[in-house]
BALOBA-1460 file (C-alpha; in Angstrom, 3 decimals):
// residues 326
<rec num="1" residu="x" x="34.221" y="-5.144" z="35.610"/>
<rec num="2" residu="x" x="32.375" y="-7.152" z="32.623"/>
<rec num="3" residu="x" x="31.220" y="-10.580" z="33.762"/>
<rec num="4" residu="x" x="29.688" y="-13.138" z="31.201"/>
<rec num="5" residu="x" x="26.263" y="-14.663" z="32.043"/>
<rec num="6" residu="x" x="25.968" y="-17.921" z="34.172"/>
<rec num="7" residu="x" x="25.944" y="-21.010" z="32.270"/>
<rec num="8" residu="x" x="22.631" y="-22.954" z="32.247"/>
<rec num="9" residu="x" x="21.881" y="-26.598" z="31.362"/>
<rec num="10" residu="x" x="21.278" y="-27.246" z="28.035"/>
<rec num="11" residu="x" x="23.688" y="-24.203" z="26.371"/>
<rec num="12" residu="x" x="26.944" y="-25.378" z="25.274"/>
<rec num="13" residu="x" x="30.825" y="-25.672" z="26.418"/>
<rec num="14" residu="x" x="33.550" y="-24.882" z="23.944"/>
<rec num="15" residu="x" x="36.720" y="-26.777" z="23.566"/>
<rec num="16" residu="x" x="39.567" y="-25.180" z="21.529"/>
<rec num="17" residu="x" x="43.391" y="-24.923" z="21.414"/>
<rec num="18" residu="x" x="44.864" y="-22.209" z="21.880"/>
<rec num="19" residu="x" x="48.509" y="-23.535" z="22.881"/>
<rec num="20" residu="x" x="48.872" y="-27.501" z="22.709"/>
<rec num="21" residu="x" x="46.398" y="-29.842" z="21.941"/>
<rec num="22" residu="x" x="44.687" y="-32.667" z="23.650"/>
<rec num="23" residu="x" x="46.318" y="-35.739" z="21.940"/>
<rec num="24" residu="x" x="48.356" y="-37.109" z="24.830"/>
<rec num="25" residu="x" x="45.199" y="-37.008" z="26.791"/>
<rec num="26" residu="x" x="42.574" y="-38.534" z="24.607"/>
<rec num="27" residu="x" x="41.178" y="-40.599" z="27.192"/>
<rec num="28" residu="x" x="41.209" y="-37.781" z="29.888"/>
<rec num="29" residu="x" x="39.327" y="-35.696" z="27.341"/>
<rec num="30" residu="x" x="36.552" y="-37.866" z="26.302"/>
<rec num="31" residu="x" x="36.156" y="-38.643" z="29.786"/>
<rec num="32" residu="x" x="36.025" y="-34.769" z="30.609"/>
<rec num="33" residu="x" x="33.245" y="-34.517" z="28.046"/>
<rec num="34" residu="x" x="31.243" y="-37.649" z="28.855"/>
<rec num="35" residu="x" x="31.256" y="-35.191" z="32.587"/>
<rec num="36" residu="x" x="29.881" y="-32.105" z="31.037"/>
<rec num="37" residu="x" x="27.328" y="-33.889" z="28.761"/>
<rec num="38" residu="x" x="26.045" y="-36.054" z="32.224"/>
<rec num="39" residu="x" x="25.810" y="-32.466" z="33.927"/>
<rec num="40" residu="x" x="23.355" y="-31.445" z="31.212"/>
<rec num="41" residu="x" x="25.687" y="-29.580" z="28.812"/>
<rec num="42" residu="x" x="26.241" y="-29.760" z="24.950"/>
<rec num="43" residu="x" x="30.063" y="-29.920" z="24.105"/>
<rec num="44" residu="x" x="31.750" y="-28.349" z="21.335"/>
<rec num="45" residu="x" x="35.128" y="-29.291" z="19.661"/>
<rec num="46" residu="x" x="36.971" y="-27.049" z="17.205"/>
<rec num="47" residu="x" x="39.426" y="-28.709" z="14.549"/>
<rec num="48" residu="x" x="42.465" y="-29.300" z="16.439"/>
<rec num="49" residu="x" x="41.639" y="-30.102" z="19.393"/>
<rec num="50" residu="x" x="42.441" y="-33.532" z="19.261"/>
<rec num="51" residu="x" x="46.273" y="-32.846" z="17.726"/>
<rec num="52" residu="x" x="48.770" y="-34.439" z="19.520"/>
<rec num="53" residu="x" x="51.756" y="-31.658" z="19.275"/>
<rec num="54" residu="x" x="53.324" y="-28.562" z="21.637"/>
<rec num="55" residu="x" x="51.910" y="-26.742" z="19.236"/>
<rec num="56" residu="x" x="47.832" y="-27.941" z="18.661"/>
<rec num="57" residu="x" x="48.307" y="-26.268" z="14.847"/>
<rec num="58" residu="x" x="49.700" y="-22.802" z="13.273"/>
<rec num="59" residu="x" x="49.094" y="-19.591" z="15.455"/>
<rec num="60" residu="x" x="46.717" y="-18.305" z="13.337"/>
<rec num="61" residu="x" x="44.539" y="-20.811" z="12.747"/>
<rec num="62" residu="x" x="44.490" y="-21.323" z="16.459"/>
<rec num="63" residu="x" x="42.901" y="-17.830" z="17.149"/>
<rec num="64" residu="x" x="40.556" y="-18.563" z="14.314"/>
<rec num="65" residu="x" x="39.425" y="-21.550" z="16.063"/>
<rec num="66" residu="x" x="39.099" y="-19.673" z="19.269"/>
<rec num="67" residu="x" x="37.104" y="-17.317" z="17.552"/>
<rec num="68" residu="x" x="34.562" y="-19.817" z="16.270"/>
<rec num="69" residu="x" x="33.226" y="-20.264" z="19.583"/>
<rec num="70" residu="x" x="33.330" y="-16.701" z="20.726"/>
<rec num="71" residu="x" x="31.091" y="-16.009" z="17.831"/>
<rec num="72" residu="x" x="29.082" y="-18.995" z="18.058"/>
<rec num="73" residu="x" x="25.974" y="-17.719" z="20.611"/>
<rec num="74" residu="x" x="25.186" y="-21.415" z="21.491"/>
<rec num="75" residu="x" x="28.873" y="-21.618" z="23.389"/>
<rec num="76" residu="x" x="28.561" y="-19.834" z="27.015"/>
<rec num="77" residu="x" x="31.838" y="-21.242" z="28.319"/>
<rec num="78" residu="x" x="34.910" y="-21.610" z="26.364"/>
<rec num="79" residu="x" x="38.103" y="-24.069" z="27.645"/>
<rec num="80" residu="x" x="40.827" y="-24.530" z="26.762"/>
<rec num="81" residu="x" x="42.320" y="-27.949" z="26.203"/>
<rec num="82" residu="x" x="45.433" y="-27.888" z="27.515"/>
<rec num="83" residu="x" x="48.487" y="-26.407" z="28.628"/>
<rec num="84" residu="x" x="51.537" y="-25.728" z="26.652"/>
<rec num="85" residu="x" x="54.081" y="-23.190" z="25.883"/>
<rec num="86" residu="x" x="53.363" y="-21.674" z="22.608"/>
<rec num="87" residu="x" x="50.296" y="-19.498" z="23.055"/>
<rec num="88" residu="x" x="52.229" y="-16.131" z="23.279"/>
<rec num="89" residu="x" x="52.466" y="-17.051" z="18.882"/>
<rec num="90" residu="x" x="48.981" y="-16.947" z="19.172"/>
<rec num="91" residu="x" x="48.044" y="-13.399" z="20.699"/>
<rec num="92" residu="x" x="48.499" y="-11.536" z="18.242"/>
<rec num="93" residu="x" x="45.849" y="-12.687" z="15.866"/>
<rec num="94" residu="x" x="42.992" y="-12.410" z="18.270"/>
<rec num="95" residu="x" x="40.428" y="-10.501" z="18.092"/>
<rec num="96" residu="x" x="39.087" y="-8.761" z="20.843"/>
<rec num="97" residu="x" x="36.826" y="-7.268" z="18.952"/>
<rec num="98" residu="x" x="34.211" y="-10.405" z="19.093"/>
<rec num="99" residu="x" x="35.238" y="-11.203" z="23.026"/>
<rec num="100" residu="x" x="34.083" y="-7.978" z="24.112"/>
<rec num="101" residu="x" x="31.341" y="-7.624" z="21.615"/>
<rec num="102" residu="x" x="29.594" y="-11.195" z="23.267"/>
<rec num="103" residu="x" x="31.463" y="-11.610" z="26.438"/>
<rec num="104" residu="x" x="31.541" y="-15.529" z="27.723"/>
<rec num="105" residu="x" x="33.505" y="-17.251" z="30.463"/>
<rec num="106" residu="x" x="36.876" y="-18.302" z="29.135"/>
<rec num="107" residu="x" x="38.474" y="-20.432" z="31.127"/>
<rec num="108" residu="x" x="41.976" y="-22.449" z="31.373"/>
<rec num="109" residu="x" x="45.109" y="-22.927" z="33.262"/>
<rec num="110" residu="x" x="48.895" y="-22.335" z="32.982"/>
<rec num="111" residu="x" x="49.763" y="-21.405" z="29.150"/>
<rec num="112" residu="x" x="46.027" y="-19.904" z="28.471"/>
<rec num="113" residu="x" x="47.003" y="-17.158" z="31.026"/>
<rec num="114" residu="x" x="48.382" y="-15.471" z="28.757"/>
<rec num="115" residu="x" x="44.223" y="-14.779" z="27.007"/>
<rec num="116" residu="x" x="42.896" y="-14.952" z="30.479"/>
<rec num="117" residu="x" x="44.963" y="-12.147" z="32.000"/>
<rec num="118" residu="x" x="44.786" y="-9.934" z="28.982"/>
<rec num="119" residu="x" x="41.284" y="-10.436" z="28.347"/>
<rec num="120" residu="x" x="40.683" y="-9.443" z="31.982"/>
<rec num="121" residu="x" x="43.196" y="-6.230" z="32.555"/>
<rec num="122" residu="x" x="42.626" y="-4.920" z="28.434"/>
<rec num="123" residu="x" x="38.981" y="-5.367" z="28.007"/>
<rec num="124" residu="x" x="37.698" y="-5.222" z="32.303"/>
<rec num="125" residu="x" x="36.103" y="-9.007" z="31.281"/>
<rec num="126" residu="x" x="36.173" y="-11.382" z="34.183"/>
<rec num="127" residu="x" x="37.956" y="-15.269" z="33.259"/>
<rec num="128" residu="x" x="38.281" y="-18.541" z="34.843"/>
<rec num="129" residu="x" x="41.602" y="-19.628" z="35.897"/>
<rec num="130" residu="x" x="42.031" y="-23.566" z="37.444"/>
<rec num="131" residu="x" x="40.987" y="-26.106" z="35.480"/>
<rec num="132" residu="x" x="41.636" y="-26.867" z="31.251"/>
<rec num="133" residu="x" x="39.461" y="-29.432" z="28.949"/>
<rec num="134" residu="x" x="40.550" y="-32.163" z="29.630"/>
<rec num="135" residu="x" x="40.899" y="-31.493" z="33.674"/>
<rec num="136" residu="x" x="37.389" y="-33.053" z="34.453"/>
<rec num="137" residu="x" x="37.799" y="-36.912" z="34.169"/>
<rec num="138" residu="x" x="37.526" y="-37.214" z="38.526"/>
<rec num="139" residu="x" x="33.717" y="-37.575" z="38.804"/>
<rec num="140" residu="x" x="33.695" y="-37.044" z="42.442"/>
<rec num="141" residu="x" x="36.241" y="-35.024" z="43.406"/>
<rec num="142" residu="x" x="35.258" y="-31.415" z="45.250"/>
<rec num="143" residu="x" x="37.329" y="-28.645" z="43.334"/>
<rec num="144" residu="x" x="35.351" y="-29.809" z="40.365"/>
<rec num="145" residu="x" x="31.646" y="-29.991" z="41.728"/>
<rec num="146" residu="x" x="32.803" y="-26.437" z="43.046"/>
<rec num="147" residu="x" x="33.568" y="-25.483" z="39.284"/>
<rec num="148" residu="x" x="30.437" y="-26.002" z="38.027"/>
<rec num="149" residu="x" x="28.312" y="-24.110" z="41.302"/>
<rec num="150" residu="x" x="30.921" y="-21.646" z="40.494"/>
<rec num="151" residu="x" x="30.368" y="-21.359" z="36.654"/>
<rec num="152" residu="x" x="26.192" y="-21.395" z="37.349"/>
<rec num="153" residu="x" x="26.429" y="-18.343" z="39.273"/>
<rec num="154" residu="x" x="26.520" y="-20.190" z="42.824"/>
<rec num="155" residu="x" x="29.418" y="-18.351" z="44.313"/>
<rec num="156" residu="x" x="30.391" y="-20.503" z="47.225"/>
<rec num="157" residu="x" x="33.601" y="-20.130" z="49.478"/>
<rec num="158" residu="x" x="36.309" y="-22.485" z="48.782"/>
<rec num="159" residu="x" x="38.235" y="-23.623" z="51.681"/>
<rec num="160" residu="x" x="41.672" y="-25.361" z="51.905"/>
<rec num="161" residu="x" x="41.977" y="-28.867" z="51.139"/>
<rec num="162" residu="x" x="43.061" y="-31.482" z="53.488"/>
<rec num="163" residu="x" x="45.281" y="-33.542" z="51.042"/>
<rec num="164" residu="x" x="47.188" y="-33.084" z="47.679"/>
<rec num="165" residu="x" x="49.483" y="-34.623" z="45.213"/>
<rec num="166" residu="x" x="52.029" y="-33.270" z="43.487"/>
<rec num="167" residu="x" x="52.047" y="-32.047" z="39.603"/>
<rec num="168" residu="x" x="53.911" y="-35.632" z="38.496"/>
<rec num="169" residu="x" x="51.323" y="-38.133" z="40.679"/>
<rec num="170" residu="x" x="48.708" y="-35.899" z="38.384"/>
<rec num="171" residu="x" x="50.193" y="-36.424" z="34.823"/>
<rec num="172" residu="x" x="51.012" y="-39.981" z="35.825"/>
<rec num="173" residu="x" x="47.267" y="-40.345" z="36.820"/>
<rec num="174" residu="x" x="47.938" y="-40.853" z="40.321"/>
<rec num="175" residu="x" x="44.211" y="-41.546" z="42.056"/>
<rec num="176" residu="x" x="45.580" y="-40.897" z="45.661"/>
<rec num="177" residu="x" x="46.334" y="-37.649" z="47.485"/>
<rec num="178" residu="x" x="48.792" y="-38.462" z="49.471"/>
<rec num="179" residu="x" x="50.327" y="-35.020" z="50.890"/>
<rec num="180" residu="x" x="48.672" y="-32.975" z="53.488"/>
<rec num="181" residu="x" x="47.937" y="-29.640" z="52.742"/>
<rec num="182" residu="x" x="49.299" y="-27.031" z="54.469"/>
<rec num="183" residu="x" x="49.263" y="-23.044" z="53.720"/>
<rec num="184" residu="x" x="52.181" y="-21.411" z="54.771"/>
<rec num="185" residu="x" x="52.441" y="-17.481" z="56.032"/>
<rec num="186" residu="x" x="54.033" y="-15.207" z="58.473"/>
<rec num="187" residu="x" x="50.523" y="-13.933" z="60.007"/>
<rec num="188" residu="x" x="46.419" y="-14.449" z="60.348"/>
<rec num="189" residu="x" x="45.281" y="-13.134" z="57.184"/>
<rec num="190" residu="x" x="41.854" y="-11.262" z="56.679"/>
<rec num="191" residu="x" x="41.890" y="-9.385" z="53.213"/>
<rec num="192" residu="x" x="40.216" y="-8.175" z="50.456"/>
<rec num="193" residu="x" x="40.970" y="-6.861" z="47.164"/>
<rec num="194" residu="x" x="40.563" y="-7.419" z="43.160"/>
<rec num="195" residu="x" x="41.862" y="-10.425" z="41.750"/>
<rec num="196" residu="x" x="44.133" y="-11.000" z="39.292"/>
<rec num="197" residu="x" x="46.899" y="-13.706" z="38.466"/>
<rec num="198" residu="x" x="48.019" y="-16.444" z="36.796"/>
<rec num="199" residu="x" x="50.713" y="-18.803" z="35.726"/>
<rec num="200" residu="x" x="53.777" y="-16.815" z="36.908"/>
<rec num="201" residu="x" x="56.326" y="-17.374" z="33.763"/>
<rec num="202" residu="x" x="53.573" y="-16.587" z="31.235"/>
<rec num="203" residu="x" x="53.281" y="-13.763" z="32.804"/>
<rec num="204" residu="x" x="56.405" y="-12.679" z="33.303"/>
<rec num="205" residu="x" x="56.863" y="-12.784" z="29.331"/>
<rec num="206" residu="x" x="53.887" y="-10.448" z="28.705"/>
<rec num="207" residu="x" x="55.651" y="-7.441" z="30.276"/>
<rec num="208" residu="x" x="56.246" y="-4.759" z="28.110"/>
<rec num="209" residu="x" x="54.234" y="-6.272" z="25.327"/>
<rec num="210" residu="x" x="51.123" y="-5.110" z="23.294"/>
<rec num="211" residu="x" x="49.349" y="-6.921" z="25.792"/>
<rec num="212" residu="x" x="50.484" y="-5.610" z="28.925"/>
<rec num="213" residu="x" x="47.610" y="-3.709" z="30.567"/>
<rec num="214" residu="x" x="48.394" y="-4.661" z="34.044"/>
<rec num="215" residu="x" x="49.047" y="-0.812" z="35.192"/>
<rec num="216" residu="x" x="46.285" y="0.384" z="33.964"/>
<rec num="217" residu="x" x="44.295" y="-2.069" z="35.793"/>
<rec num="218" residu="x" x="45.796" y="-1.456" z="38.483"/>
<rec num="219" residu="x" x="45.663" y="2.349" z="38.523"/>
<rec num="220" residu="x" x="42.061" y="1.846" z="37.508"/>
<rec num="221" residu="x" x="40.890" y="-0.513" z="40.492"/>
<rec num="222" residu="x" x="43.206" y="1.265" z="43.134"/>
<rec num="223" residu="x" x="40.568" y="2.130" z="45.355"/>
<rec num="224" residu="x" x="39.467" y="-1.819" z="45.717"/>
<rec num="225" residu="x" x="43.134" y="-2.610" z="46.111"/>
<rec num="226" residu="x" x="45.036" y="-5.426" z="44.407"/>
<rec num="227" residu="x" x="45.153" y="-9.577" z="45.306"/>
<rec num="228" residu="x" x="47.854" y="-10.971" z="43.096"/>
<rec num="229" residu="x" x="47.699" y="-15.038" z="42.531"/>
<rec num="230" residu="x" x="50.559" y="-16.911" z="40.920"/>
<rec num="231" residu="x" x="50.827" y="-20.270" z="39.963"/>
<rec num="232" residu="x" x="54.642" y="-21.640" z="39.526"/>
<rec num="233" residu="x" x="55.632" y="-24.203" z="36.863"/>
<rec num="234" residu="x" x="59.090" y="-24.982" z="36.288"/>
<rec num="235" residu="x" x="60.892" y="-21.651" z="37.727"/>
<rec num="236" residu="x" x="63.391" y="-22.548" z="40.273"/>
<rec num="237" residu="x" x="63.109" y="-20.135" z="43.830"/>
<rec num="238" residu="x" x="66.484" y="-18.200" z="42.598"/>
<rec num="239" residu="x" x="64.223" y="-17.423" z="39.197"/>
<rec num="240" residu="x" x="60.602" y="-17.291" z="40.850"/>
<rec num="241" residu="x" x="62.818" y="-14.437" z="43.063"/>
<rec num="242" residu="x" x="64.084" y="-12.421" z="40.441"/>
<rec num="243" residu="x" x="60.423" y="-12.385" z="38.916"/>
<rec num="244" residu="x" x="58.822" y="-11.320" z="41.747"/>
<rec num="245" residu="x" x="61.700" y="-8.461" z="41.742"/>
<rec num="246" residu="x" x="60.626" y="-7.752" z="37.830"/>
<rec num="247" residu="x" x="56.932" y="-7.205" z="39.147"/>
<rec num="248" residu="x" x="57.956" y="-5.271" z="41.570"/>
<rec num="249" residu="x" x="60.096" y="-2.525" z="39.483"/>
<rec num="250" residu="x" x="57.269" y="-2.584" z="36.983"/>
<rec num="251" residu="x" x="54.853" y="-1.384" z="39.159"/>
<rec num="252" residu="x" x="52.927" y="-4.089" z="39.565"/>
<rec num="253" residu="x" x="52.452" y="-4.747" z="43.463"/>
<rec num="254" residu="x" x="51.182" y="-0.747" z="43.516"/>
<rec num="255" residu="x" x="48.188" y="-1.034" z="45.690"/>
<rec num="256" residu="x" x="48.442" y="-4.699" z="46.694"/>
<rec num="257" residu="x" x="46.450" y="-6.169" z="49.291"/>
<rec num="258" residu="x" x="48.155" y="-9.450" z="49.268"/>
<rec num="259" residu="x" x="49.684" y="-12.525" z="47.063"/>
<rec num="260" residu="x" x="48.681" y="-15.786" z="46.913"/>
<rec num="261" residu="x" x="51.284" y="-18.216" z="45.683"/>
<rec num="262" residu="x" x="50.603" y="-21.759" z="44.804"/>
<rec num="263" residu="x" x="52.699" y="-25.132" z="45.434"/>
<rec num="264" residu="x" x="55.364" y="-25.454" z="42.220"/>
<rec num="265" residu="x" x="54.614" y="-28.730" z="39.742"/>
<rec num="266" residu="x" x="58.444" y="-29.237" z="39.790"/>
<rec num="267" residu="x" x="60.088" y="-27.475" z="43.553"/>
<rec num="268" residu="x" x="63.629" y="-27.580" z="42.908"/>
<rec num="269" residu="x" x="66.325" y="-25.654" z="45.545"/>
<rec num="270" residu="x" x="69.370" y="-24.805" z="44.459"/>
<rec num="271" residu="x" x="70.717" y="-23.412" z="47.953"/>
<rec num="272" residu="x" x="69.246" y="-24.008" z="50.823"/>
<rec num="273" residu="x" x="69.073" y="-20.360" z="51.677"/>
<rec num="274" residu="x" x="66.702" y="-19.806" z="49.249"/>
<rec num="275" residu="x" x="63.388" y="-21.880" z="49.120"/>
<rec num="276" residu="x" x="60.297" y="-20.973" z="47.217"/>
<rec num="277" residu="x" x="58.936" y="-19.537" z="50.812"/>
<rec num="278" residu="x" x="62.211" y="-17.795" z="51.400"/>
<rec num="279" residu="x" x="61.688" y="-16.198" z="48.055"/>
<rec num="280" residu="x" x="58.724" y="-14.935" z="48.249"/>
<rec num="281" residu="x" x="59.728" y="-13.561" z="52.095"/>
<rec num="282" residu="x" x="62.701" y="-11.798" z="50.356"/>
<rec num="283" residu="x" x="61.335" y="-9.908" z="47.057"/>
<rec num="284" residu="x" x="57.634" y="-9.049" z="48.831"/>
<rec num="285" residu="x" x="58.969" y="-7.619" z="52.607"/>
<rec num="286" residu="x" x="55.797" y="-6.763" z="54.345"/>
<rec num="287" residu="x" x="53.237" y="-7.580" z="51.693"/>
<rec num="288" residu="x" x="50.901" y="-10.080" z="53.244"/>
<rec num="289" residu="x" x="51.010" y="-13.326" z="51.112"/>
<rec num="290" residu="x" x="50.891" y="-16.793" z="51.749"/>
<rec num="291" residu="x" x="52.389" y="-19.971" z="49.886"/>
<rec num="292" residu="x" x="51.574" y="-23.728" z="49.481"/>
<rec num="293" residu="x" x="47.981" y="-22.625" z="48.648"/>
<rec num="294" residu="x" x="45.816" y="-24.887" z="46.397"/>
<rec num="295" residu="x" x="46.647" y="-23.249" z="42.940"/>
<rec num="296" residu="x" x="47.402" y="-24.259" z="39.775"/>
<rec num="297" residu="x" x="49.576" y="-27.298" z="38.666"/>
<rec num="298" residu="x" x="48.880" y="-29.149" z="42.243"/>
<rec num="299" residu="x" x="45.977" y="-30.984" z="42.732"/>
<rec num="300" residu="x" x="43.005" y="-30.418" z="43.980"/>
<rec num="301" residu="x" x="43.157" y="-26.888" z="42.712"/>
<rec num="302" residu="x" x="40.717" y="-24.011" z="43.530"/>
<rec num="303" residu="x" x="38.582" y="-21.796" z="40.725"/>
<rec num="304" residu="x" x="39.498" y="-18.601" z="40.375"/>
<rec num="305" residu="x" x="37.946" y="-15.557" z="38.916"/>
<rec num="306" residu="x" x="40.400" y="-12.422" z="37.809"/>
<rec num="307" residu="x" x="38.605" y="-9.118" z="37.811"/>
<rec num="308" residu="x" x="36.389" y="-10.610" z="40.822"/>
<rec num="309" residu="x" x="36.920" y="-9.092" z="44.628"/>
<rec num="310" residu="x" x="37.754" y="-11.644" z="45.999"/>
<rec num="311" residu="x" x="37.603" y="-12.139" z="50.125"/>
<rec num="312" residu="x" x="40.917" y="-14.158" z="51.222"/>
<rec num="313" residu="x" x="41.529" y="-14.992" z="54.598"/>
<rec num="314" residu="x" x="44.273" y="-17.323" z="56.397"/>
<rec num="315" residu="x" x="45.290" y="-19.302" z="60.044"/>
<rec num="316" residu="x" x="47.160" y="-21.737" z="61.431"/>
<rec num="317" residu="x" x="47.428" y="-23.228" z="57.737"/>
<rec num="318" residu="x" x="44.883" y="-23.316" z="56.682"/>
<rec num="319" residu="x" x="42.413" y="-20.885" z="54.628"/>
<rec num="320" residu="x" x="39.622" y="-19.745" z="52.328"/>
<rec num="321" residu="x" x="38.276" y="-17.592" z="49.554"/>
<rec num="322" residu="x" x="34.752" y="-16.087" z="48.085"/>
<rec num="323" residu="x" x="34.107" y="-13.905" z="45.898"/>
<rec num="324" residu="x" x="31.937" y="-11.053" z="45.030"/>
<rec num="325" residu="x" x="31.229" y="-9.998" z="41.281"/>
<rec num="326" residu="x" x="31.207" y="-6.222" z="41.068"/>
């Protein structure tokens, strides 16, 4: 496994959009910058940015813009703005070439899975998954301050939070977090494995693709053993079900040590038999894994690194994880 040089003060943090832009969260943004700049880092903005549309501008000027940092040896990190659902138009006009010729953290969450998990199982390059551009505007708040130690080569152990809000309370720029946090799984956990994970519908549509490395990765790192992580949008517990099925006929849960689901930005039951815990209990039997955990759309969310080993370990609700980068 390939992993990009520490960031240091001084060297500069790339903003680009690879799925939508950053318009509907101009303030959020600047604010996000003013945070990097007071850290001591220079900030970089590519062209569209800014745009305030699903899609931040055509696919292939997208991965030209993307490419402008990778090739620009001033930028050490590269983020992505924001979320979306229209990066899969993009992946096909990047070049990998330049990524693995200068490799650099690249870092996002929910729609940029689809470059941070191929970048990681095609080219054995190590990403950033848990926080986008304009995801820094809380000064104080932990998960961020762990971030940066994170992104500087400080690789502490992040424990469970105490308190959360939900996806909505975020984008309606709740300040409170008003929900106690509380991991959920059938045992005391104490595992080990290579990372690897993401959004769980982006996913899900890269199977069978050009970009689809996952069993080769997996086949490749089978001695360290496998920790899945996947972070649920919109999927109800009947769909989030039937994809966890779809990873498990393709192979993918070969070798795992354990998955680590996060809470879902919109939870929605359509029979009571069947709850986003009930679904995962169903499709992954007596694979170790544990829900509720502080991933992705919820907030405060944790950093996580895919290619990494990561350490994972779980009781009486609560948990943590650390990392090791070899």
């Amino acid at each position: 496994m390939i992993y990009p040089k520490s960031i240091e003060k001084e060297q500069t943090v790339g903003i680009c959009a690879p799925s939508a832009g950053a318009g509907s969260k101009i303030e959020a943004l600047e604010e996000s910058e003013q945070v990097l700049r007071e850290l001591g880092y220079r900030v970089k903005e590519t062209a569209s940015v800014r745009k305030d549309a699903p899609r931040s501008t055509g696919p292939k000027k997208r991965a030209k813009e993307l490419d402008e940092l990778i090739r620009d040896p001033e930028v050490r990190l590269v983020l992505a703005a924001a979320g979306g659902d229209f990066m899969l138009e993009m992946m096909p006009y990047v070049d990998f070439r330049h990524i693995e010729r200068d490799p650099k953290w690249l870092c996002g969450a929910s729609d940029p899975t689809n470059l941070l998990f191929t970048v990681t199982t095609k080219l054995d390059i190590a990403t950033l998954y848990g926080r986008n551009g304009a995801g820094f505007a809380l000064k104080a708040k932990r998960p961020q301050k762990d971030f940066f130690r994170i992104v500087s080569g400080d690789l502490i152990t992040q424990r469970s939070y105490s308190r959360y809000q939900t996806f909505l309370e975020t984008i309606n720029d709740v300040k409170t977090y008003s929900h106690d946090v509380k991991w959920i799984a059938d045992r005391k956990i104490d595992v080990e494995g290579r990372l690897i994970g993401g959004c769980v519908e982006v996913i899900a549509k890269l199977i069978g693709t050009g970009f689809d490395h996952t069993n080769s990765f997996i086949d490749k790192y089978q001695d360290d053993g496998i920790i899945w992580y996947l972070d649920i949008f919109n999927q109800s517990a009947y769909d989030f079900y039937m994809t966890l099925l779809q990873f498990k006929h393709a192979g993918w849960f070969r070798n795992c040590k354990a998955v680590l689901i996060g809470r879902p930005a919109f939870p929605g039951i359509e029979d009571p038999k069947l709850d986003y815990v009930k679904a995962a209990d169903k499709a992954l039997g007596k694979i170790p894994h544990i829900c509720e955990m502080d991933i992705g759309h919820t907030r405060p969310a944790m950093t996580l690194i895919n290619g990494a080993i990561a350490r994972v370990r779980y009781e009486d609700g609560k948990g943590q994880i650390s990392f090791k980068l070899k």
